[in-house]
C-alpha positions in Angstrom: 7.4 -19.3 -28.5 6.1 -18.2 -31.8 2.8 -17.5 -30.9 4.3 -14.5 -28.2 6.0 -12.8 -31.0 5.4 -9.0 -31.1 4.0 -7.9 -34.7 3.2 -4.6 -36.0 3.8 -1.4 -34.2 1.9 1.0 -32.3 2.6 4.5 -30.6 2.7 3.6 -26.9 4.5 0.4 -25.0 2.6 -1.1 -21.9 4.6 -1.2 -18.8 4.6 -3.5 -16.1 5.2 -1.8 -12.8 5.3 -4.6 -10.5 4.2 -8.2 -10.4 2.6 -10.4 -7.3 1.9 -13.9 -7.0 0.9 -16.5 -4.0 0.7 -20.3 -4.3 -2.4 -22.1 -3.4 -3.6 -25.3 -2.6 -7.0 -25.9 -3.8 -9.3 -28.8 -2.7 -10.8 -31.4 -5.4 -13.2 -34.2 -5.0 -11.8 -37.0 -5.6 -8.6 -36.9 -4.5 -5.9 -34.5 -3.1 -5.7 -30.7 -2.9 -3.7 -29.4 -6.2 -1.0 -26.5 -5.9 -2.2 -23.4 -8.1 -0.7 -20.5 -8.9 -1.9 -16.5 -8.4 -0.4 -14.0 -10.3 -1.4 -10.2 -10.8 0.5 -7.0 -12.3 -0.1 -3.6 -12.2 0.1 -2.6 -16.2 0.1 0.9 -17.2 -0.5 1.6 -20.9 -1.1 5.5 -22.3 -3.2 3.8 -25.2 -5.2 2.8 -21.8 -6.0 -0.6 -20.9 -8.8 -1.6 -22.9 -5.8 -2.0 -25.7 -4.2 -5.1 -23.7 -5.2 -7.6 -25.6 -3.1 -10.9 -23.7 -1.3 -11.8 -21.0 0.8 -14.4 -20.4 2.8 -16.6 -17.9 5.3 -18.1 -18.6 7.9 -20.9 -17.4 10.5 -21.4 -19.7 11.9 -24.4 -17.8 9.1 -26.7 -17.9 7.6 -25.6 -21.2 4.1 -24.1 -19.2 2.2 -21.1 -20.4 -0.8 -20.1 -19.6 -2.8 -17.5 -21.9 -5.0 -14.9 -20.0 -7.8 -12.7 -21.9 -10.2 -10.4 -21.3 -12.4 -13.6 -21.2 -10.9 -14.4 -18.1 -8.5 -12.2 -16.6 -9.2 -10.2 -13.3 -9.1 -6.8 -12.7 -8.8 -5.2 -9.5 -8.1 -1.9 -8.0 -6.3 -1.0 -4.8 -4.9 2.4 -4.0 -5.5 4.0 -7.3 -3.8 1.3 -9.0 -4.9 -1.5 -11.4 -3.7 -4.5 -11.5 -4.6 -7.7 -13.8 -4.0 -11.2 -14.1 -5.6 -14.7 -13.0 -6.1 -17.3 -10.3 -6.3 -21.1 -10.4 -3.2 -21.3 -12.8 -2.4 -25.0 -12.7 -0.2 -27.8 -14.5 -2.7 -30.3 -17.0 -1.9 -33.1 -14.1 -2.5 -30.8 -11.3 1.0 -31.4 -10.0 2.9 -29.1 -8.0 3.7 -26.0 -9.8 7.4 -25.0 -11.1 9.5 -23.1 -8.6 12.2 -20.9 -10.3 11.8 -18.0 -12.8 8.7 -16.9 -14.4 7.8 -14.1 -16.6 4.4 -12.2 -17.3 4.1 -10.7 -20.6 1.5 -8.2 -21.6 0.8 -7.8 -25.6 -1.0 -4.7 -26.7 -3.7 -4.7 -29.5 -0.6 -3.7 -32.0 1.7 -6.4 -31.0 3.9 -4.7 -28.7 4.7 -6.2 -25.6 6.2 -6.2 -22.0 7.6 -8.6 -19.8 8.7 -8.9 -16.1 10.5 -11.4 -14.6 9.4 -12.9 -11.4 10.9 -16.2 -9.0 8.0 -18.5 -7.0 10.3 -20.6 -4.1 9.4 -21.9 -1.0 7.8 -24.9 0.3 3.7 -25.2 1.6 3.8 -25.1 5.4 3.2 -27.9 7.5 -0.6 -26.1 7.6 -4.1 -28.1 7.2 -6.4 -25.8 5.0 -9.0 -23.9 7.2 -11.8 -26.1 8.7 -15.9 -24.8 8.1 -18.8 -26.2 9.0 -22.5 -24.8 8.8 -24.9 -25.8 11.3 -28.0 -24.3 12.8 -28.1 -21.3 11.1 -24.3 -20.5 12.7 -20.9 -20.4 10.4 -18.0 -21.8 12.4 -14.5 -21.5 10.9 -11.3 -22.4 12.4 -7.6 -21.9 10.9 -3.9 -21.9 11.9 -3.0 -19.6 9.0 -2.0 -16.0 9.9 -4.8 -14.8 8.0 -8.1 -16.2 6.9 -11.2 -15.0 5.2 -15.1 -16.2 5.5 -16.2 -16.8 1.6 -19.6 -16.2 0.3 -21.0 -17.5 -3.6 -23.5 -17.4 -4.6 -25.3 -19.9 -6.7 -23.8 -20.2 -9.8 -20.3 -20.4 -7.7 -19.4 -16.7 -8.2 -17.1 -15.0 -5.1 -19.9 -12.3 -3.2 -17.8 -11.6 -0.5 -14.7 -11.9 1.5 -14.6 -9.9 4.6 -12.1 -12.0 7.8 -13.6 -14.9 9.0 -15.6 -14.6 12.4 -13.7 -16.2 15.9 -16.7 -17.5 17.2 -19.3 -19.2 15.1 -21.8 -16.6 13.4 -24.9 -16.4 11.2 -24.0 -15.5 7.8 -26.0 -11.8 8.4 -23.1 -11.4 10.7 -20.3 -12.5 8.8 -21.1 -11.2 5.3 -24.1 -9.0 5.6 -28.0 -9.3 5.4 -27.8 -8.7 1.6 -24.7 -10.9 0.7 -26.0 -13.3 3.2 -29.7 -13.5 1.3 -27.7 -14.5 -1.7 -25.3 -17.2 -0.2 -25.7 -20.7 -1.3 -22.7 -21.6 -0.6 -19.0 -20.9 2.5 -15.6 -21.3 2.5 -12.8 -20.3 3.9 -9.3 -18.8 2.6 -6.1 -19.1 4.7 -2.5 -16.9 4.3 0.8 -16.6 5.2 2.0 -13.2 3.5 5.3 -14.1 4.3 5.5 -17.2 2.4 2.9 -15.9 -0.2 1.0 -19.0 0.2 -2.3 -19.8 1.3 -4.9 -22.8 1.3 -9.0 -23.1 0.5 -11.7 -25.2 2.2 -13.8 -27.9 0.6 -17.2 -25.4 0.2 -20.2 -26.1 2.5 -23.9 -25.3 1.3 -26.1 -23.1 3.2 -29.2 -23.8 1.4 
């Protein structure tokens, strides 16, 4: 792939500590829920990481690669650590995503790059996504996953908030907050099975 070539040099090499990923399924309208894919890595570079310019995921097997930039990557901190990388990766017919080997590659601002190897298996669980509904003023979601999260955008679709979804049904001061909830105009809900790395979204309900 010519166009992940590394050209030039510069003084420091990014690193790629680790990798993560989790497949989703993501609902649509028409039609089925779609399988995407979820993939962050915690990059260290001593030039710092303003000087990643790409990153990329690859699956040699099927000919896929998706290009991430600072357009639309995510970065997010836990423990001290930053990681980066994107959601929603999908095939261009929304077909389930390649199991097997993949690798993310990070390319610097001089060319240089790193890559890490990492394998997506397993099978979706015989798991409906979480139900939600919004009615009276209350927020009622109910899920089999092992883990599930209430979801609050806002109006332009942007992720407010994503604390664990209430057991019993809830206003949304109680589940997200009086000032997230003042800015909801739209719930989900996200359910997960860490031990399959695989999780499932809701169809989104409006609130206003």
């Amino acid at each position: 792939m010519a166009v992940l070539a590394a050209s030039g040099c510069g003084s420091k090499l990014p690193e790629i500590s680790a990798v993560e990923w989790r497949l989703e399924m993501r609902p649509i309208q028409p039609g089925p829920a779609y399988e995407s894919l979820s993939v962050f890595a915690m990059i260290k570079d001593e030039d710092g990481l303003d000087d990643i310019d790409e990153l990329w995921v690859v699956n040699d097997d099927s000919a896929l690669a998706w290009k991430l930039t600072n357009a639309d990557w995510i970065k997010t901190t836990a423990g001290g650590d930053v990681w980066m990388g994107g959601s929603s990766l999908a095939t261009p017919e929304l077909a389930g995503m390649p199991r097997g080997a993949y690798k993310l590659i990070a390319i610097d601002a001089a060319g240089q790059r790193a890559e890490k190897e990492f394998r997506v298996t397993g099978s979706f669980p015989d798991k409906k996504a979480p139900s939600i509904s919004y009615s009276g003023g209350k927020l009622t979601i109910g899920s089999g996953w092992i883990e599930t999260l209430a979801l609050a955008f806002d109006g332009t679709g942007a992720l407010l908030a994503s604390p664990g979804a209430p057991a019993l049904p809830s206003s949304l001061s109680a589940s997200f907050g009086k000032d997230v909830a003042s800015r909801t105009a739209e719930v989900g809900a996200y359910g997960y099975d860490p031990t399959l790395r695989m999780g499932a979204f809701s169809a989104r309900v409006k609130t206003r």
